[in-house]
N, C-alpha and C positions, 0 to 999 in steps of 0.2 A: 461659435466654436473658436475663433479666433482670438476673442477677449482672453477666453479662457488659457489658451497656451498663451499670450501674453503677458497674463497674469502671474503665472507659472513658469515662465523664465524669469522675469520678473523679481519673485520671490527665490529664486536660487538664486539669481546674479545676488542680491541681498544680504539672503542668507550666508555667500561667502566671505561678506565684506568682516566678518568678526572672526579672523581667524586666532588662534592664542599660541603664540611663539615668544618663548623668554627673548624679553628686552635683550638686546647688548651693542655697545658704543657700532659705527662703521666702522668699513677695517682703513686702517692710517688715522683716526683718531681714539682719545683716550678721554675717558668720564670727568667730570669736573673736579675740580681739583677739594682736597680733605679741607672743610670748613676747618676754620682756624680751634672754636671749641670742641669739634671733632676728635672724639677717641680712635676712629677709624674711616675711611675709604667707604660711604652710601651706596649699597648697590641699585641697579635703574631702580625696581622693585619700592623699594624704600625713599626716593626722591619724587616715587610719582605720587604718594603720599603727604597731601595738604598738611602743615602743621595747623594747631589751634589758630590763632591768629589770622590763616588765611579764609579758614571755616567759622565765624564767629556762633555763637549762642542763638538762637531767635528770643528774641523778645517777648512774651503775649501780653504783656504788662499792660491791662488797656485804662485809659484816663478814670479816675476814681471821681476827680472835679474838675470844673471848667472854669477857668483863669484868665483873667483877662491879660492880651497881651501886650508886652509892652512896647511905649513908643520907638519906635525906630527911624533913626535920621536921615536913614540912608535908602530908606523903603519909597524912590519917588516914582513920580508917574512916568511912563514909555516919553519919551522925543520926539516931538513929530519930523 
């Protein structure tokens, strides 16, 4: 029985860790400053927001042939 209420605080202490309150800067500071190509001031919202570039593409392209590779000069054995 005690598992069980453990389990059960547990899952509430959890449960409140996501709570949803709009973003906004602490007080005595101010949001980063308007990127230079910026039409306007990014709100939190919109910064927390990955561009392309940070997110890339996945690939599934899998090898069609197998290729031998090429020598490499730099490819040496460990140092003892």
């Amino acid at each position: 029985m005690k598992s069980f209420w453990a389990l059960t605080g547990l899952a509430l202490a959890l449960s409140a860790c996501g709570g949803r309150v709009a973003l906004k800067p602490e007080t005595g500071k101010s949001l980063p400053p308007k990127p230079e190509t910026a039409s306007a001031v990014p709100t939190p919202d919109q910064l927390l927001v990955p561009d392309i570039q940070s997110r890339p593409k996945r690939s599934d392209e899998q090898l069609k042939r197998s290729e031998e590779r090429q020598n490499d000069k730099f490819d040496l054995p460990p140092s003892h």
